[in-house]
C-alpha positions in Angstrom: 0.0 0.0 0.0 1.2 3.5 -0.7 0.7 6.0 1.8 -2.0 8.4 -0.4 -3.7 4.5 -1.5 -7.7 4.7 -0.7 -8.5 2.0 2.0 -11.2 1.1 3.0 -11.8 0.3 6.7 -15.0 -1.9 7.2 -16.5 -1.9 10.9 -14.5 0.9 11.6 -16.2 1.9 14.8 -15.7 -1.8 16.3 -12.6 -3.1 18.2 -10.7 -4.5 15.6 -11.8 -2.0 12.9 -10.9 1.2 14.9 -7.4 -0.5 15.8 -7.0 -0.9 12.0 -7.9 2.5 11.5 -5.4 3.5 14.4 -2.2 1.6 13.4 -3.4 3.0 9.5 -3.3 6.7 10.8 0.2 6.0 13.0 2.1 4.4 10.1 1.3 8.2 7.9 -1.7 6.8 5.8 -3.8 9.5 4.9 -6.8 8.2 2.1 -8.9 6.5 4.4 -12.4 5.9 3.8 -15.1 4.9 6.5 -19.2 4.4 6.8 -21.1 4.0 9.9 -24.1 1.5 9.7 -26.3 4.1 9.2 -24.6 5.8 6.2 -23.9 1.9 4.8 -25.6 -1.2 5.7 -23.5 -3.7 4.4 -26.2 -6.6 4.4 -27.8 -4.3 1.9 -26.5 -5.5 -1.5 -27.2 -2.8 -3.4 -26.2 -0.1 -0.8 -22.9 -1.9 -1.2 -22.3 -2.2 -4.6 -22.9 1.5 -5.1 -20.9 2.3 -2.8 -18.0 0.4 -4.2 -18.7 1.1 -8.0 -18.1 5.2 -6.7 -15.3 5.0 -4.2 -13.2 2.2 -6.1 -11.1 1.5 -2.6 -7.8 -0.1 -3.6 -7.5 -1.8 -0.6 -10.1 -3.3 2.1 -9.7 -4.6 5.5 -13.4 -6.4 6.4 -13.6 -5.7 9.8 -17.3 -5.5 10.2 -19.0 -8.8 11.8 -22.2 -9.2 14.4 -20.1 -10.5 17.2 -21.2 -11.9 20.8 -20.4 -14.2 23.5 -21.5 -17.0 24.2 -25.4 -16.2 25.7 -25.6 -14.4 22.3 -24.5 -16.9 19.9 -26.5 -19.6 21.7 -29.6 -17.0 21.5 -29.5 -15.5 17.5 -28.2 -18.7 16.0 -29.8 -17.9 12.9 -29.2 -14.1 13.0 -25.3 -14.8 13.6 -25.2 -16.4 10.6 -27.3 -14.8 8.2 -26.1 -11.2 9.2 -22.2 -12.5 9.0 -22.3 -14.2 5.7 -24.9 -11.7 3.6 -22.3 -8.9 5.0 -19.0 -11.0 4.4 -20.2 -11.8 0.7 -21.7 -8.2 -0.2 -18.5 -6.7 0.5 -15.8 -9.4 -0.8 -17.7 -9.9 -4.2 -18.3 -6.1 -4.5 -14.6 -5.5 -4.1 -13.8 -8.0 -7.0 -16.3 -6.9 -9.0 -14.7 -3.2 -8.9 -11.0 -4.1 -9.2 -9.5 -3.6 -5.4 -6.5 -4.7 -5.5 -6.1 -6.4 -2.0 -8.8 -7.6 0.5 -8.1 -8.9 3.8 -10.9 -10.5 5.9 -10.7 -10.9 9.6 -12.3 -13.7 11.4 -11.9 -16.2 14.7 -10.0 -18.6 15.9 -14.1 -20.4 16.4 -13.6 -21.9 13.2 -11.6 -24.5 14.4 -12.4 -27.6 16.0 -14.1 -27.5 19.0 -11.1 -30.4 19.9 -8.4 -29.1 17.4 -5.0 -29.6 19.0 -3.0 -27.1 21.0 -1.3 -24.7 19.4 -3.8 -25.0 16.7 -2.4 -25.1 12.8 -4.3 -23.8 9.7 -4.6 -27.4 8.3 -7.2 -28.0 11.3 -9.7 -26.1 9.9 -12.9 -28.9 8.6 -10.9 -31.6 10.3 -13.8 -32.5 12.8 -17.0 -31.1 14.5 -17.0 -27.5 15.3 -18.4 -25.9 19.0 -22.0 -25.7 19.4 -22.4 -22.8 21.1 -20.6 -20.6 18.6 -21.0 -22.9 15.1 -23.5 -20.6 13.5 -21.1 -17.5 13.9 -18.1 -20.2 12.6 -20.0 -21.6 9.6 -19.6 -17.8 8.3 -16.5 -17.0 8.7 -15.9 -20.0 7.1 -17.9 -19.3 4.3 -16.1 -15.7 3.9 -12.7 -16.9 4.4 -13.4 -20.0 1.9 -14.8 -17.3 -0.9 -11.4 -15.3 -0.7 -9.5 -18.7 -1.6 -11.8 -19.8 -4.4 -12.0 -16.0 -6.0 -7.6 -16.5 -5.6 -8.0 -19.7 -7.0 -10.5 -18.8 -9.9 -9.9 -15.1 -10.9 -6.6 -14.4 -9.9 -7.4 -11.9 -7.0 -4.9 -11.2 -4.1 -7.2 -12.1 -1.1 -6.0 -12.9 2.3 -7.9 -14.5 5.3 -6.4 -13.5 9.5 -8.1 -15.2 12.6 -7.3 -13.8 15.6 -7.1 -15.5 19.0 -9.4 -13.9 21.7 -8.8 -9.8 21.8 -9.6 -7.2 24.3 -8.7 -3.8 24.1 -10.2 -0.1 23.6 -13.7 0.0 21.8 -14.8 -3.6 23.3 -18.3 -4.9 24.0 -19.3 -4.6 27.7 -22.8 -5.8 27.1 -24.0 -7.7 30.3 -25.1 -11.0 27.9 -23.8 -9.9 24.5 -19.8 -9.8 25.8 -16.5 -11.9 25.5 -15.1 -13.7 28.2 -12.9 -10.7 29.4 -15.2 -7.7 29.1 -17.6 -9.4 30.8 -16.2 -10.0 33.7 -14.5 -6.9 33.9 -18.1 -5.0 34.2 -18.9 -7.9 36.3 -16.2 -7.2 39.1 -16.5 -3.7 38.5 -20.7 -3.2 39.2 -19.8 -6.0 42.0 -17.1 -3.7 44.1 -19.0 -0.4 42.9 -22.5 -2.6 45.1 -20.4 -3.8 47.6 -21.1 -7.2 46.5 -19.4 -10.0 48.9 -19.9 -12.5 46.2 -19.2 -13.1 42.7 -20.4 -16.6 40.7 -18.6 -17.9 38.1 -19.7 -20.4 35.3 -17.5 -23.8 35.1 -14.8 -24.6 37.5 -12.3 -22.2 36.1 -10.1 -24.9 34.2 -10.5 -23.9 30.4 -7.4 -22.3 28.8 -7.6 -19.3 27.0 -5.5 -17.0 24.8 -5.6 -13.6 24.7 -4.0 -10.3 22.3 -4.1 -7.1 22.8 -6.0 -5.1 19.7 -3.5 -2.9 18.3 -1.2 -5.4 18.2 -3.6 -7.2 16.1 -4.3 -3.9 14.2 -0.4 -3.8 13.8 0.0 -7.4 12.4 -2.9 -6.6 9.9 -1.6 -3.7 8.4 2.1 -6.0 8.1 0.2 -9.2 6.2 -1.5 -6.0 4.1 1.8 -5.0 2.9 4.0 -8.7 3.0 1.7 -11.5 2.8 -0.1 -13.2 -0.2 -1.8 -16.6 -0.4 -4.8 -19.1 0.5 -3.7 -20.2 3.6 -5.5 -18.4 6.5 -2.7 -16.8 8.9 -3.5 -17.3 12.9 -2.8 -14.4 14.9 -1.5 -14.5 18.6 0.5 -14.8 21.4 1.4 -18.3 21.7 0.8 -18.1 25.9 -2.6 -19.2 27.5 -4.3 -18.3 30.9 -6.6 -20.2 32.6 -10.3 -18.6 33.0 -9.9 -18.9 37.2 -6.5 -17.3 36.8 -7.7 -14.4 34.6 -10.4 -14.1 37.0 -8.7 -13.6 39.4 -6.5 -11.0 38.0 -9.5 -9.2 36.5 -10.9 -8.9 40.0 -7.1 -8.0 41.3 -6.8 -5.3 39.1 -10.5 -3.6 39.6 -10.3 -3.8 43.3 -13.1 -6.4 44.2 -12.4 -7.4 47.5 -15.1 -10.3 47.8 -15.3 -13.8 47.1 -15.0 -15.5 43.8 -17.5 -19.2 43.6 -18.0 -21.1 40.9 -21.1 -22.9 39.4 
């Protein structure tokens, strides 16, 4: 990408799509183009290809996605996935259709296996049976990720796939249902020491691992594979270093100040 190239920034008010637009902006490039939902709905099809056929972006980073945690996926099955594939598809096919010249689609490490093993590799993905909770939201980012390598394979294009372990950073979801695993209990500990709570109940026993990055460096890594990486294999973005949920817990609670006790369910 040259600095003056027009990018477009899907989902740029999200996490991962303000990060993008952050790391963009720090590294001096200056032709950035953004809508909000309300000036583009991208499950619109025809909102989107006009707005591709007039802005021609050279280069797209899909961002946007209906995310949730795990109450949410289990709830909106069918919304997950309708609302994640319609948008994923609008906006890949449009940018073929009007010549960008790079596309890279961000998605989850939920695509893999619910029992893929640790660290996972690419080559897991549609080895076995994915998590129930989540499958809807994985059978879409799937699908998108899976259009970018047949479009490479077919037409020639230069489209690249990135799934991203577990993020947190500025611009998350603190949604009391709707929220990851570390947002949530973040405004969990937090409304518990702000009510002087003297308990807070956990789900589980506390045993799952889990792996967590930091946005911008994810935003940084992005704009790097933008610039470096071609091909069909999907790249896996993280830290290589896991937590258990009791010991993140704990630290969450540590670091807000929540005195009380911590049980689990």
């Amino acid at each position: 990408m040259e600095k003056n190239s027009k990018i477009y920034v899907a989902g740029h008010r999200g996490m991962v799509g303000s990060a993008i637009v952050r790391e963009l902006e720090r590294q001096g490039y200056n032709n950035i183009i953004t809508r909000t939902h309300k000036e583009l709905d991208l499950t619109r099809q025809c909102e989107v290809e006009q707005f591709f056929a007039e802005e021609k972006p050279e280069y797209v980073f899909l961002a946007a996605a209906k995310v949730g945690g795990i109450v949410a996926n289990q709830t909106a099955l069918a919304d997950f996935m309708y609302e994640n594939m319609i948008l994923e598809m609008n906006v890949i096919h449009s940018a073929w259709q009007n010549g960008c010249k790079k596309l890279e689609f961000l998605g989850s490490s939920c695509i893999y296996p619910r029992m893929a093993p640790q660290p996972m590799k690419e080559s897991c993905l549609l080895t076995s049976e994915l998590e129930k909770t989540n499958e809807a939201y994985a059978l879409a980012k799937i699908s998108g990720l899976k259009y970018c390598e047949y479009l490479n394979k077919q037409y020639g294009t230069d489209y690249i796939s990135v799934m991203p372990t577990n993020l947190y950073g500025p611009n998350d979801n603190y949604h009391p249902t709707h929220s990851h695993v570390l947002p949530a209990l973040i405004r969990r500990f937090h409304e518990a020491k702000e009510a002087g709570a003297k308990e807070v109940t956990c789900w589980g026993d506390g045993t799952p691992m889990r792996e967590f990055l930091y946005v911008d460096d994810l935003a940084n890594l992005c704009v790097f594979l933008m610039n470096n990486y071609s091909g069909d294999e999907t790249v896996n973005a993280g830290t290589g270093k896991e937590i258990s949920i009791k010991n993140l817990t704990e630290l969450v609670a540590k670091v807000v100040g929540y005195k009380g006790e911590i049980l689990w369910i």
